[in-house]
TORKOLNU-497350 format. One record per residue (C-alpha): residue in one letter; x, z, y. Coordinates in steps of 0.25 Angstrom, whole numbers, padded with zeros to 4 digits, always signed. Layout:
BEGIN
aXZY ...
END
This chain:
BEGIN
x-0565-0260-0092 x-0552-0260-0102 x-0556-0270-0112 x-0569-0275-0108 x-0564-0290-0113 x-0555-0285-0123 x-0566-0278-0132 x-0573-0292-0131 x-0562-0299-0139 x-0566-0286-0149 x-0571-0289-0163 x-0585-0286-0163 x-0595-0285-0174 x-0608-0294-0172 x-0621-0288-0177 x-0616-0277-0184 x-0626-0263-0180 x-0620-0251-0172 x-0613-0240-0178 x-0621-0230-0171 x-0616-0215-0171 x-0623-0207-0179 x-0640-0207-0174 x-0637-0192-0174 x-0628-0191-0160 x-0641-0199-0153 x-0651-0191-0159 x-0641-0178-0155 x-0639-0183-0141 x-0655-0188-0138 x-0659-0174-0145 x-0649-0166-0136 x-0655-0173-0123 x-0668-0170-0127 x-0666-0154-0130 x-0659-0153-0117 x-0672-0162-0110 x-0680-0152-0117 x-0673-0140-0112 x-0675-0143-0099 x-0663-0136-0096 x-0652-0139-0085 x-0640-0130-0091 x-0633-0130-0105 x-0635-0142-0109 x-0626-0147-0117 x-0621-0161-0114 x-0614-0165-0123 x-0625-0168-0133 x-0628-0178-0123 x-0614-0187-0124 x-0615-0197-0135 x-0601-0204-0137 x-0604-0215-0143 x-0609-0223-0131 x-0600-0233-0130 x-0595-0233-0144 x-0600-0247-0147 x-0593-0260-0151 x-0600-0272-0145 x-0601-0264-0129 x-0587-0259-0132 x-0590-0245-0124 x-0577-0241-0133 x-0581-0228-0132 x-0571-0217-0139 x-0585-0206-0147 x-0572-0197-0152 x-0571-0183-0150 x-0565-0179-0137 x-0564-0168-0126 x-0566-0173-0111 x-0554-0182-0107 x-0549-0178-0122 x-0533-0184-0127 x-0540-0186-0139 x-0553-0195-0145 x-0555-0191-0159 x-0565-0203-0166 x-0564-0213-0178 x-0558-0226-0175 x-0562-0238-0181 x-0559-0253-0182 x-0562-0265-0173 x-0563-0264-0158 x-0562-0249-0156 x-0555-0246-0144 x-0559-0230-0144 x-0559-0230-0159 x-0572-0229-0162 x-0583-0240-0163 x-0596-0240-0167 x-0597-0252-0173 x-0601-0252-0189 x-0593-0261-0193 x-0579-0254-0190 x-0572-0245-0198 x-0566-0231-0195 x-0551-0231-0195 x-0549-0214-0196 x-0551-0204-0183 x-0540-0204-0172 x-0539-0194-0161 x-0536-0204-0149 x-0544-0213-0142 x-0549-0217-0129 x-0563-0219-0125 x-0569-0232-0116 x-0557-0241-0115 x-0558-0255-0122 x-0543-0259-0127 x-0547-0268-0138 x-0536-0261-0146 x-0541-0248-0145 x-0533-0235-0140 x-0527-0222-0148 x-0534-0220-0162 x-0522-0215-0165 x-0519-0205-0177 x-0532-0210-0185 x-0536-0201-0197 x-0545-0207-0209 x-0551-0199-0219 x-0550-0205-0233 x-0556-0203-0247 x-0545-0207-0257 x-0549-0203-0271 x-0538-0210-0276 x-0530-0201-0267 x-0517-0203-0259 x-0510-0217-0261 x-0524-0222-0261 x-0530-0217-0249 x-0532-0229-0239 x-0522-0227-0227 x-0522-0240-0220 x-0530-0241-0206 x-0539-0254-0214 x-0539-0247-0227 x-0544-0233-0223 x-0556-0239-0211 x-0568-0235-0215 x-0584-0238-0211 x-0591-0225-0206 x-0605-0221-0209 x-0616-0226-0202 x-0620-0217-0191 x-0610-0207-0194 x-0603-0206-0181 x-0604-0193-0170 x-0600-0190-0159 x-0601-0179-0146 x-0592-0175-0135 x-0580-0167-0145 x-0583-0172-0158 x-0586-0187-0165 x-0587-0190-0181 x-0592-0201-0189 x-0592-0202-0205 x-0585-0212-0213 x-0592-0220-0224 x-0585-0213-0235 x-0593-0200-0230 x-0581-0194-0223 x-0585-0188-0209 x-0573-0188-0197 x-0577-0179-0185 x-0568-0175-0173 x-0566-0165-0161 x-0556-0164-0152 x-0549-0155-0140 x-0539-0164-0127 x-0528-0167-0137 x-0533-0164-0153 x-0545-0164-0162 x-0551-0161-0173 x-0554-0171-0184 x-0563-0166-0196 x-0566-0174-0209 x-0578-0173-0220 x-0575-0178-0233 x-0586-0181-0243 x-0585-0170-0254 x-0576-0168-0264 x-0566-0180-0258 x-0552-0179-0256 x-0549-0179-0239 x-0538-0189-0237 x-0534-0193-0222 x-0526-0205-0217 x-0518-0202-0202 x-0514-0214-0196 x-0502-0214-0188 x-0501-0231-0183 x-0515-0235-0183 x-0521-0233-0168 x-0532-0243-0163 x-0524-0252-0156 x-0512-0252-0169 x-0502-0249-0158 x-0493-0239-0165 x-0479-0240-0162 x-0472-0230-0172 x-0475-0216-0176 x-0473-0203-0185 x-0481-0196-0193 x-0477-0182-0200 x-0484-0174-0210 x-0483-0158-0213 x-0489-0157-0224 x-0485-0141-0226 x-0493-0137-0212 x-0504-0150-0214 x-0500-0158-0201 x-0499-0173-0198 x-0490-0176-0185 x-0492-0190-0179 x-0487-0200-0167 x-0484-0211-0164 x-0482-0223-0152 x-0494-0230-0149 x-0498-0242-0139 x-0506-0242-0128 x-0520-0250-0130 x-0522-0253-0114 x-0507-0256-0109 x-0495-0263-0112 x-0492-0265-0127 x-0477-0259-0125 x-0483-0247-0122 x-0484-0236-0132 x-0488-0220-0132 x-0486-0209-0140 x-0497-0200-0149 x-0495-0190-0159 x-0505-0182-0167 x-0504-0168-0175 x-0514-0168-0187 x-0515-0155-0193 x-0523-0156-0207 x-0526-0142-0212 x-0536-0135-0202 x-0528-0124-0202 x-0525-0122-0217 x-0539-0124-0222 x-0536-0137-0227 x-0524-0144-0236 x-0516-0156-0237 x-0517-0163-0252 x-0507-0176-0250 x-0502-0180-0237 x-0493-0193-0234 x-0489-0205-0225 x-0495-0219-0227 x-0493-0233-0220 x-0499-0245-0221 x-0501-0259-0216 x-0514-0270-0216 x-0505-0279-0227 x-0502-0269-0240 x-0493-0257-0236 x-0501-0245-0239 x-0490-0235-0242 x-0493-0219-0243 x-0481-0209-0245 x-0488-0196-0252 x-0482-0184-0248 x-0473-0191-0236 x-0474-0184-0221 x-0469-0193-0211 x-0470-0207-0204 x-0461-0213-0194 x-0464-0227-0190 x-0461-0235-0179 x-0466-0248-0174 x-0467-0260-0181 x-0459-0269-0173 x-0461-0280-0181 x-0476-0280-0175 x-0489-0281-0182 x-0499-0269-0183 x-0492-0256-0185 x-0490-0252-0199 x-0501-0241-0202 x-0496-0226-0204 x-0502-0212-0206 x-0503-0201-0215 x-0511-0198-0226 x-0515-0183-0232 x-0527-0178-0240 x-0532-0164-0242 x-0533-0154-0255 x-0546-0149-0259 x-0556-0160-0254 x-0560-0153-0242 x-0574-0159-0235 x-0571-0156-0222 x-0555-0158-0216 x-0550-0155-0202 x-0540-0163-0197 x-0533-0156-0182 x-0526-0167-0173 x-0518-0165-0162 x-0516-0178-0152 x-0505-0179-0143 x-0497-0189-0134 x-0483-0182-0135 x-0480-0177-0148 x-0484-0172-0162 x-0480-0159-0158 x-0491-0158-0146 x-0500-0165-0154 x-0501-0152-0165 x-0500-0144-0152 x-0513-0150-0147 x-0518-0147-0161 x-0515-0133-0159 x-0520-0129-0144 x-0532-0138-0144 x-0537-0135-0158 x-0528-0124-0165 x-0537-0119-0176 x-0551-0122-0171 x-0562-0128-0179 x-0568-0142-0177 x-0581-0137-0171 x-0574-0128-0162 x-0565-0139-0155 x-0577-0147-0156 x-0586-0137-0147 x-0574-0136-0138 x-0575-0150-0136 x-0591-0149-0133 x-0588-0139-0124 x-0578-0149-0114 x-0587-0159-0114 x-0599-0150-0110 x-0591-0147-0099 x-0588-0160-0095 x-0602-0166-0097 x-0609-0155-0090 x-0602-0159-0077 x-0614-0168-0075 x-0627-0162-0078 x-0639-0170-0077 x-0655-0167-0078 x-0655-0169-0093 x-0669-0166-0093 x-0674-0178-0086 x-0666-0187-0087 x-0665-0199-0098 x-0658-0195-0112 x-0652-0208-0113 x-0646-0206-0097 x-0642-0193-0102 x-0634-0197-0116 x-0629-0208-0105 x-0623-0200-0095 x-0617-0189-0103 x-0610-0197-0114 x-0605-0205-0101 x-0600-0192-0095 x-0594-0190-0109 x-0586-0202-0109 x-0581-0200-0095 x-0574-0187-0101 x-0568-0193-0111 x-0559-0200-0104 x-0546-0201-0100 x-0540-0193-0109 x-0531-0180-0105 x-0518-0180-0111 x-0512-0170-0101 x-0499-0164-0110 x-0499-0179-0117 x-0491-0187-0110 x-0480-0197-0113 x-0470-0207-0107 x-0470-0205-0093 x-0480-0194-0093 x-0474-0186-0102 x-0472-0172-0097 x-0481-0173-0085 x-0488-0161-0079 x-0498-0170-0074 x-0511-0173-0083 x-0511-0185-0091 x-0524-0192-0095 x-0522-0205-0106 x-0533-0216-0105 x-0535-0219-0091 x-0538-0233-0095 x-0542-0239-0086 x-0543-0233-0070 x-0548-0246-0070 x-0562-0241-0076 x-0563-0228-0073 x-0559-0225-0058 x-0573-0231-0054 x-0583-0221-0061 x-0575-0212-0070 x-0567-0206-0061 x-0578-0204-0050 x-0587-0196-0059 x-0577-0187-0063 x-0575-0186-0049 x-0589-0179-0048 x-0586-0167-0058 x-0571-0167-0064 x-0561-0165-0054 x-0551-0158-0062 x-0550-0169-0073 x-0551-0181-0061 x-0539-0171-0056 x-0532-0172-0069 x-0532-0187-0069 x-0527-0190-0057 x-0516-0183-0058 x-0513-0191-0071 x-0514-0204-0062 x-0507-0198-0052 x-0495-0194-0062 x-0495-0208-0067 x-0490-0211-0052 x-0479-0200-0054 x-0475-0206-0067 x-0476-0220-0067 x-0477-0226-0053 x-0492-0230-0053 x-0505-0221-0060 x-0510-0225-0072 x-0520-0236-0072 x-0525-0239-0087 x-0516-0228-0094 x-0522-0228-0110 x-0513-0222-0122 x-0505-0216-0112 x-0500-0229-0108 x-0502-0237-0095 x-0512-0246-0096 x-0515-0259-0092 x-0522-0260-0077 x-0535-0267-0075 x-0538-0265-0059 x-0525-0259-0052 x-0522-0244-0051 x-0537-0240-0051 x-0531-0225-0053 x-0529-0227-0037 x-0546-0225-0037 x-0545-0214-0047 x-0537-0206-0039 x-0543-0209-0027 x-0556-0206-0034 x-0551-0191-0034 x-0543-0190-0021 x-0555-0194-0012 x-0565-0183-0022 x-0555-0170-0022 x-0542-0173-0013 x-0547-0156-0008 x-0545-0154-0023 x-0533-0162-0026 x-0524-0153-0026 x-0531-0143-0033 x-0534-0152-0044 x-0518-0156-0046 x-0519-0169-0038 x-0507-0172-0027 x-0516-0181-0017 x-0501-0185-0013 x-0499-0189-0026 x-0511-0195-0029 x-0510-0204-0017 x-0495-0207-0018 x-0500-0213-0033 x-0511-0221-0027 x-0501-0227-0016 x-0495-0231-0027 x-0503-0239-0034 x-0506-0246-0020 x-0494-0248-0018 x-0480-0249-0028 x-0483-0262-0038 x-0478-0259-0053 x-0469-0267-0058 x-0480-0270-0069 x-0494-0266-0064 x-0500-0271-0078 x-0502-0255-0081 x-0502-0248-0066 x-0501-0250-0053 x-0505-0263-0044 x-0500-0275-0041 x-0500-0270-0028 x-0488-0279-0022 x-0495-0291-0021 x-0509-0283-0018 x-0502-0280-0005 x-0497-0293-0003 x-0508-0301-0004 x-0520-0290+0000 x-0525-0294-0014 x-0519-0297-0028 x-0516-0310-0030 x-0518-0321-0040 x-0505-0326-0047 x-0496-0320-0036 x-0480-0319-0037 x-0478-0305-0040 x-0462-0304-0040 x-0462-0288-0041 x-0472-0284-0053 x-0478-0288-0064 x-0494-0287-0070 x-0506-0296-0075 x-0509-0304-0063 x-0524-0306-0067 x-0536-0299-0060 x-0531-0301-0047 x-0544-0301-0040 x-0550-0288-0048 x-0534-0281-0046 x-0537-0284-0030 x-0550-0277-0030 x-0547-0266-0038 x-0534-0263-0030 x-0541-0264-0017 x-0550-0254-0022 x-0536-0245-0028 x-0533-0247-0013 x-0546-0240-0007 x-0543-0227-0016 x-0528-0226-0010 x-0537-0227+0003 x-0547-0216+0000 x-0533-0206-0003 x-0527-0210+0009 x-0538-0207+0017 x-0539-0193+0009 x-0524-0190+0014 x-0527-0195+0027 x-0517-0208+0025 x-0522-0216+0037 x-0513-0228+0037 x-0514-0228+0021 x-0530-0228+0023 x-0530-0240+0031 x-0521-0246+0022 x-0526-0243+0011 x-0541-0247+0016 x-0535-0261+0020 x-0530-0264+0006 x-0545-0258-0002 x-0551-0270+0007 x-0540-0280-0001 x-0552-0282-0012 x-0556-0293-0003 x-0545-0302-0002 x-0549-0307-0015 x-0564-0310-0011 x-0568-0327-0011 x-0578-0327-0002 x-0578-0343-0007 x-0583-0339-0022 x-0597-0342-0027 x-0603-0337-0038 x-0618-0339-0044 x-0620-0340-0028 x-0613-0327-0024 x-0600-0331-0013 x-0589-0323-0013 x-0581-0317-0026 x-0568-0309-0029 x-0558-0318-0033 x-0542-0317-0036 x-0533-0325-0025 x-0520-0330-0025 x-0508-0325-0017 x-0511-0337-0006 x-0525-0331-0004 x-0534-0341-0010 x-0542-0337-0021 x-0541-0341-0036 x-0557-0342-0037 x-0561-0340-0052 x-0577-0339-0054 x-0583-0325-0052 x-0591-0327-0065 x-0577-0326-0074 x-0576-0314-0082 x-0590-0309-0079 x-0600-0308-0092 x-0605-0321-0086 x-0592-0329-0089 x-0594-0336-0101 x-0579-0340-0104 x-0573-0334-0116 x-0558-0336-0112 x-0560-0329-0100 x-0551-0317-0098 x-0555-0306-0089 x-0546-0293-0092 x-0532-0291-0093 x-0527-0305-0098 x-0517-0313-0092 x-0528-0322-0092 x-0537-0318-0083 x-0538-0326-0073 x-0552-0321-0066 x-0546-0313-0057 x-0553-0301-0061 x-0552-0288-0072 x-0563-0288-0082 x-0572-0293-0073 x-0577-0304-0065 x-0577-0307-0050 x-0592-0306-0050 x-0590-0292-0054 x-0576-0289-0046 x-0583-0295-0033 x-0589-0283-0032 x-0579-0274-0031 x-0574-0266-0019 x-0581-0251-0021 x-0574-0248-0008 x-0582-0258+0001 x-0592-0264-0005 x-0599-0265+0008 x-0589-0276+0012 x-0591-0284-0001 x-0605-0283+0002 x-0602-0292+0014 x-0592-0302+0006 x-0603-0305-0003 x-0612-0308+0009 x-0620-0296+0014 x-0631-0287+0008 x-0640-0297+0001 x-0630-0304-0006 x-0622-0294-0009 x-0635-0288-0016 x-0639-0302-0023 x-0626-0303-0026 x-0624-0290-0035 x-0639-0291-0040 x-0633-0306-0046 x-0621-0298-0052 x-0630-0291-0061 x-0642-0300-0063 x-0630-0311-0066 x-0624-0302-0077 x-0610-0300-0069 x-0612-0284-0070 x-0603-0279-0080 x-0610-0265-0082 x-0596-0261-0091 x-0587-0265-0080 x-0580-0257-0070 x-0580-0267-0060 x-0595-0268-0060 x-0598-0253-0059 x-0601-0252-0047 x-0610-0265-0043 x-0621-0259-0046 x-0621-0250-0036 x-0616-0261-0028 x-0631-0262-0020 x-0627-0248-0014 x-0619-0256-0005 x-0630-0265+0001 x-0640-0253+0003 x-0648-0257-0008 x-0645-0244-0018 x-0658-0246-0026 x-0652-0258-0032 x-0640-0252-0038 x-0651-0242-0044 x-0657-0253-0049 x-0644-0258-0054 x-0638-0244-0060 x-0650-0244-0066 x-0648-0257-0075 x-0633-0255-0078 x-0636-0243-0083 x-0650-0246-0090 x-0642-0261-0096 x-0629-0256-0100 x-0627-0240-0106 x-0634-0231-0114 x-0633-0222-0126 x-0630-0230-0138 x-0615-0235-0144 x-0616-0248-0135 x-0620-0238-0122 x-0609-0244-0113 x-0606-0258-0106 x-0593-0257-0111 x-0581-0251-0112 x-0583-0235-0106 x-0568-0239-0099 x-0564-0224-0099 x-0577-0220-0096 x-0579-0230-0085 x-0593-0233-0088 x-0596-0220-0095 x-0594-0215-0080 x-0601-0227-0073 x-0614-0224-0081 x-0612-0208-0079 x-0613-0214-0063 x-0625-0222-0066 x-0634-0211-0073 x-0628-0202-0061 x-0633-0211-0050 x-0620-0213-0045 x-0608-0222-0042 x-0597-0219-0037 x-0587-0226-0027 x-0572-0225-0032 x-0561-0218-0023 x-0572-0212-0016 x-0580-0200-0014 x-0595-0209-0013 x-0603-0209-0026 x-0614-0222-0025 x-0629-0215-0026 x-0639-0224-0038 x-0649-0218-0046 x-0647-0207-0056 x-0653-0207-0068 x-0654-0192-0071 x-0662-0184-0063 x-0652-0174-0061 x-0639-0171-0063 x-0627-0160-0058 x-0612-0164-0057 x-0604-0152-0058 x-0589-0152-0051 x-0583-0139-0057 x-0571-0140-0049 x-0578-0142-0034 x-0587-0131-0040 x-0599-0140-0037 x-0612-0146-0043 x-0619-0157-0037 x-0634-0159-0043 x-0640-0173-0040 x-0653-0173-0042 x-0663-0185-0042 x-0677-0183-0038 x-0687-0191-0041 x-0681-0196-0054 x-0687-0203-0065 x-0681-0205-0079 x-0689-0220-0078 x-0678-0224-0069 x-0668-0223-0080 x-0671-0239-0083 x-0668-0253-0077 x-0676-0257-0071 x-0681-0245-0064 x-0696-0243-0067 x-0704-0247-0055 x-0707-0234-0047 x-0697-0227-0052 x-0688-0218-0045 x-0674-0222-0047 x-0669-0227-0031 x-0664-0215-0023 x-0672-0213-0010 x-0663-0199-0003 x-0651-0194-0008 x-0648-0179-0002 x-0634-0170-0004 x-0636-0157-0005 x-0651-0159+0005 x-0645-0169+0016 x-0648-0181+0014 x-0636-0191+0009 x-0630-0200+0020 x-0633-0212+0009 x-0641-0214-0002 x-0632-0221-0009 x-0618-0216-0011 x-0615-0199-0007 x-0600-0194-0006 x-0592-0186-0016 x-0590-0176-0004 x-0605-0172-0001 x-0611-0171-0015 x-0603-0169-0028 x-0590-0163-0023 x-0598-0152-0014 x-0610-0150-0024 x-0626-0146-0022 x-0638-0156-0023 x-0640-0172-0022 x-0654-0175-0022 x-0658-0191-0026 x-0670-0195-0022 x-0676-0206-0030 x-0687-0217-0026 x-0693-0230-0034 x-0692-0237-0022 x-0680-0246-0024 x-0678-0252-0009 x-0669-0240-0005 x-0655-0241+0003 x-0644-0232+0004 x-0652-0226+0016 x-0639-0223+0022 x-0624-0230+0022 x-0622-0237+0009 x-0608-0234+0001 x-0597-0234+0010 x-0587-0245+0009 x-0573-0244+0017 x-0573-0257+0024 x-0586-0252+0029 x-0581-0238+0035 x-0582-0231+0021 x-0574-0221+0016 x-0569-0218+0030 x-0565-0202+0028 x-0560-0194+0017 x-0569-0183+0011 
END
C-alpha cells in the first residue's frame, strides 16, 4: 500500500467542499445504465458508458487515482496536474490550482512526491503579449471551473477559469491534446521542460523548429519510489500545426526560478541545461510559442518516448499520423470496449451503483501497468522482451490483480511475465517495485515470485505458446529464494540469514549484504509465502526434492509466532525475533488505526521498529493464505479463531484499503462457517466504496483494490499461486467471463437473487447465503472454493443457489491448506 503513511503527512484542506467532476458524467453514466436496463438486452452494450474515472480521484481518502486519457495498459496518461498532494497529477480538490496538462502519469500509487507529469503544457492568455506571458510553474497555475471536469475510458477534459477548455486523447505511446480559446484571444502555450511533480529534473534539451512547427523535448528525470541516485530518461516530440492548418506567430525559450528570474529569449530555439549541482529545486525551463490568427480551437500532437526524441516523433507518426481528435478518441473507446466486455454481467437486474462499481474497477485494472515494449533504457535497452514500467509495487497487486487477469487475459498475464522474468536475465533478481523505469523500493520480499507462480500453476500447457520458458521462469524464482543481493533495498530477499535462521531476524549481523533491517516479522511472512509459489512451480515441473523443500521453508511463517502474547484477551501474535530465538515482543495494537501514538512509524523508515510493513500484527497475524487451517489451530480452534476474527472487525483492526487485510474476511471459510464472510463481504464493501470521488479506502495501489472490489461484486476471492477461487455471494445476478485465448466462456449464474441483498446488513429473509453450487450440472465437491481447472479455464455453466438462511457450511471440504494435505497435485 505504497504511501498509505506517507499521504498522511500530506497537506490537506479542512472543510473546503469537493470539486466534483462535472454533474454531467453521473447524469451520463446513471442515464447509460438505465437505457441498457431498459433494453433489456444482453448483447451490444456498450460498457464504457458504465466507467466513471474519477473514483478515487479524491483528496482526503487518497484513492490517487490518475482520470487522464489512456488505452488499456497505455505508456501514456494524458490529464491536468495540479498543485499539493497529487501523486497521479490530478486532484479533486478545489482548492488546488492547475499546473498545465502533461502526457505521463501513473495511476494508484501513493509517492507523496508524485510520479512523471513531465512535459506540462499551459494554455495562456497574454494581451500584453510575449515578454509578458506568465511562464513560471507558481506564476502560470491557475483555478479551474467549478464542475468543468470530464472524463471516459480515451478521453478527459476540464476548463480553466479564464474560459479555456484543455481535452485529450491518446494511443500506447502519444496523444492528442486539444485547446479552446475564448473568442477573439491570442493562443499562447507555455512547454515546460524541468518541472515534473516530484521536481526531480536532472538536465535536459529542448529544440525548436520553427520552419516545420515542432517542439523536441528530454531530459533525465528521478525516480518517485526508489533511490534518489537514480535517474531515467523521457523525451517528447510536440508537433504544433495539425498538418498545416494552423501557424506559429512568436516562438522562444524562457527560464525561470521562485525568487526573480523570469528570462524569455524571443526568437531563440534551443535549451541545454544540466543539473544544478549546487542543489535546491531545479531552475524552471520550457518553451514558449503563440499562434497567428487567433484561432478558437488548437491541436497540439505529442509523441512520448523513453529512448529519444527521434522515436518520440516516430510514435507521433504511426500511432497518430494525420488522424483527427475524434478518430484516435473512437479508437481508444473501441480497446477499452474490448477490454471491459470480458466480464459481462446481467445489467438488467442488477444494482446501477454495483454496476458503475464494477466496471470502473475493471477499468482501473487495465490501466495499469503500463507497456513500454520498444521503450526501454539502461539495462533493458534493446531487449526483445516486453517491458511494462510501473510495476509498483508486486507487493499490492500479486494478491487480486494478477489472479483476475488470470480468468480472462492470458496474453497480456503472458506479456508481463516475461517482463519479470527478463528482469532475472538482466539484473540478477525480477523486479519488485519497478516505477519511472527505475527499481523501486521493496515492501515485502520478491512478491514477483507469487506473480509468476500465479501464471505457471493457470497455463504451464500454454507457456510456451504464450512466449513463457517455464525453465526460465523457474530458474528466476530460484533466484529469488536463493542468491541474496548485495543491497536487497530495491530486489531480491535477504535470503541468507532467512535460511540461516528459518526466519528473518531482528538486528542480526549480516556481514555479506546490505538493506533496511526493519519489518522482519512482515518480511518472514511474506517470504514464507514467496517460498509456497516456488513450490507450486516445482510441483508443476515435477521437482520432487525441490517441492519438499520448498514446502518445508512456506511452513517458516511460523517461527515468528509467540504463542506468550495477549492482546484485548486473544493469546498468540506474530512477532519479530532476535537471532537467539527469543522474541522482541512489541504490543499487537502498534501501527493499527487503534494505535494512538503519533510518532509511531509504520512503513519504510529506519525507525520502524513494530516489526511489521504498514501494518500491525493484529492484521499480519493473520497472514499465511497457504495454511490457514493451521493458524486456525495456533489461535486455539474453531471458536476462537471465529471470535477472534469477528473482534478484528467489531474492534476496528480491519483496514479495508490494506492488502494485508484482503483476505480476512473471507477468513470464516476456513472454520466452515462461509455465511459469515458473506456477512462480512457484505459490510466491507457496503462501508468503504462506492461511486463518488471519495469511492475507494485508499490508495488503488495499482489497481489492487480496484481488483479486490471487482472480486467482491463477483462473489469471489481468490487464493494466490494457486488455481482455487474462494466462493462468497455475488452481487449481480448474472455474469459471463470470456477467455478469448482458451476459446471459453464461463456464465455464473445465481438463482434466487435479490437486489435487496446488495446492503449490510442483509435484510432479514433475504437470499444472499449460497445453498448448492453446481459446475457445468454436477454438483461442486465444496461450496466454498471451486478450481481454475473445472470452471473458468474449460468453460459452460456455474449455477449458485442462494438461500436467506445463514447457518450454512461449506457442505463439503473447506479451502485446502498445504500442512493439511492441500495443493497435493499439479493441475
Amino acid at each position: 500500500m505504497v504511501g498509505w503513511l506517507l499521504a498522511s503527512a500530506a497537506a490537506v484542506c479542512i472543510g473546503t467542499t469537493y470539486a466534483q467532476p462535472s454533474p454531467e458524467v453521473q447524469a451520463r453514466i446513471s442515464a447509460a445504465i438505465a437505457a441498457a436496463q431498459a433494453s433489456n438486452k444482453s448483447t451490444d452494450i456498450d460498457y464504457t458508458a458504465f466507467v466513471n474515472p474519477f473514483i478515487g480521484t479524491d483528496y482526503t481518502n487518497y484513492g490517487d487515482v490518475c482520470p487522464g486519457a489512456s488505452v488499456p495498459f497505455g505508456m501514456v496518461k494524458f490529464t491536468t496536474d495540479f498543485t499539493g498532494y497529487a501523486p497521479a497529477g490530478y486532484i479533486s480538490d478545489p482548492s488546488q490550482k492547475a499546473r498545465g496538462m502533461s502526457p505521463l502519469h501513473d495511476s494508484g500509487t501513493g509517492s507523496s512526491l508524485g510520479t512523471y507529469g513531465n512535459f506540462e503544457v499551459m494554455p495562456l492568455l497574454c494581451p500584453s503579449g510575449f515578454d509578458t506571458c506568465t511562464t513560471t510553474l507558481e506564476a502560470r497555475e491557475r483555478y479551474r471551473k467549478n464542475d468543468s471536469d470530464d472524463a471516459y475510458p480515451g478521453y478527459f477534459s476540464l476548463t480553466l477559469d479564464n474560459d479555456i477548455k484543455m481535452e485529450a486523447t491518446s494511443t500506447r505511446r502519444a496523444g492528442i491534446e486539444r485547446f479552446t480559446f475564448p473568442g477573439g484571444s491570442k493562443p499562447y502555450f507555455v512547454l515546460d521542460l524541468a518541472n515534473d511533480l516530484p521536481a526531480s529534473f536532472a538536465g535536459g534539451t529542448l529544440d525548436i523548429d520553427p520552419e516545420n512547427g515542432r517542439i523536441t523535448i528530454g531530459g533525465h528525470y528521478g525516480s518517485s519510489f526508489g533511490p534518489g541516485e537514480y535517474h531515467y530518461q523521457a523525451f517528447a516530440c510536440y508537433d504544433l500545426l495539425n498538418s498545416g492548418t494552423q501557424k506559429l506567430s512568436e516562438y522562444g525559450v524562457w527560464t525561470g526560478d521562485k525568487y526573480g528570474l523570469d528570462a524569455k529569449g524571443l526568437g531563440q530555439t534551443h535549451l541545454n541545461l544540466s543539473q544544478n549541482l549546487i542543489g535546491g529545486t531545479p531552475y524552471q525551463s520550457g518553451a514558449l510559442f503563440s499562434y497567428e490568427d487567433n484561432p478558437k480551437e488548437v491541436i497540439l500532437r505529442v509523441g512520448i518516448s523513453f529512448v529519444s526524441t527521434d522515436q518520440a516523433c516516430a510514435n507521433a507518426e504511426e500511432e497518430i499520423g494525420t488522424s483527427s481528435f475524434e478518430e484516435i478518441q473512437k479508437a481508444s473507446k473501441a480497446l477499452w470496449q474490448e477490454k471491459l466486455s470480458k466480464i459481462e454481467i446481467d445489467v438488467v437486474n442488477t444494482p446501477a451503483n454495483v454496476t458503475e462499481m464494477l466496471y470502473s474497477s475493471l477499468y482501473r485494472a487495465s490501466l495499469t501497468p503500463n507497456n513500454a515494449t520498444l521503450e526501454t533504457q539502461g539495462a533493458f535497452a534493446n531487449t526483445t522482451s516486453f517491458y511494462f514500467d510501473s510495476l509498483y509495487c508486486s507487493w499490492d497487486t500479486f494478491r487480486t490483480f494478477y489472479p483476475l487477469m488470470t480468468l480472462h487475459s492470458p496474453i497480456e498475464f503472458a506479456q508481463i511475465v516475461d517482463n519479470y522474468i527478463d528482469g532475472w536475465r538482466k539484473l540478477g533478481w525480477m523486479p519488485e517495485c519497478r516505477a519511472n523505469n527505475l527499481p523501486g523500493w521493496t515492501q515485502g520480499g520478491s512478491s514477483g515470485d507469487s506473480i509468476v507462480a500465479q501464471f505457471a500453476v493457470n497455463y504451464h500447457s500454454e507457456a510456451q505458446a504464450l512466449g513463457i520458458d517455464l525453465n526460465d521462469l523457474y530458474a528466476a524464482l530460484v533466484a529469488d529464494g536463493q542468491v541474496n543481493p548485495p543491497e536487497w533495498n530495491t530486489m531480491g530477499r535477504q535470503v541468507n540469514v532467512y535460511k540461516q535462521f528459518s526466519y528473518v531476524p531482528f538486528a542480526v549481523l549480516d556481514t555479506g549484504s546490505t538493506g533496511r533491517q526493519t519489518r522482519e516479522g512482515s518480511r518472514t511472512l511474506e517470504y514464507a509465502f514467496q517460498d509456497f509459489g516456488i513450490r507450486q512451480v516445482a510441483q508443476v515441473l515435477g521437482k520432487t526434492d525441490d517441492v519438499e523443500y520448498y514446502t518445508n521453508r512456506s511452513y517458516w511463517y511460523r517461527n515468528v509466532w509467540d504463542a506468550t502474547v495477549y492482546s484485548d484477551g486473544y493469546q498468540g501474535f506474530m512477532q519479530k525475533r532476535f537471532s537467539n530465538g527469543t522474541f522482541y515482543n512489541t504490543d499487537p495494537v502498534d501501527c493499527s488505526p487503534k494505535d494512538t501514538r503519533s510518532s509511531q512509524e509504520c512503513s519504510l523508515q529506519e525507525d520502524n521498529q513494530s516489526g511489521f510493513y504498514e501494518s500491525s500484527s493484529w492484521e499480519y497475524s493473520w497472514y499465511a493464505p497457504h495454511d490457514t487451517e493451521y493458524l486456525v489451530e495456533l489461535m486455539g480452534g474453531n471458536t476462537t479463531f471465529t471470535s477472534r476474527l469477528d473482534h478484528f472487525f467489531d474492534e476496528g483492526y480491519y483496514l479495508a484499503g490494506n492488502e494485508p487485510s484482503f483476505q480476512t474476511p473471507i477468513g470464516y471459510h476456513y472454520v466452515n462457517q462461509p455465511w459469515r464472510s458473506v456477512d462480512r463481504v457484505r459490510d466491507v464493501v457496503m462501508n468503504n466504496f462506492n461511486i463518488e470521488t471519495a469511492g475507494l479506502p485508499g490508495n488503488d495501489d495499482q489497481a489492487a483494490m480496484a481488483t479486490l472490489l471487482g472480486f467482491h461484486l463477483l462473489g469471489l476471492y481468490p487464493v494466490p499461486s494457486t488455481t482455487h477461487y474462494l466462493i462468497v455471494s455475488p452481487f449481480t445476478p448474472k455474469y459471463t467471463i470470456h477467455n478469448a485465448y482458451l476459446n471459453t466462456s464461463t456464465t455464473v449464474t445465481v438463482t434466487n437473487y435479490s437486489g435487496a441483498s446488495v446492503a449490510y446488513p442483509i435484510p432479514d429473509g433475504v437470499p444472499a447465503y449460497v445453498k448448492n453450487v453446481t459446475i457445468n450440472g454436477v454438483p461442486a465437491k465444496s461450496r466454498c472454493y471451486v478450481d481454475f481447472y473445472d470452471t473458468f479455464r474449460v468453460g459452460g455453466e456455474i449455477e449458485i443457489v442462494v438461500t436467506e438462511d445463514k447457518t450454512y457450511d461449506c457442505g463439503g471440504p473447506v479451502p485446502e491448506s498445504l500442512s493439511m494435505g492441500g495443493f497435493a497435485r499439479a493441475r
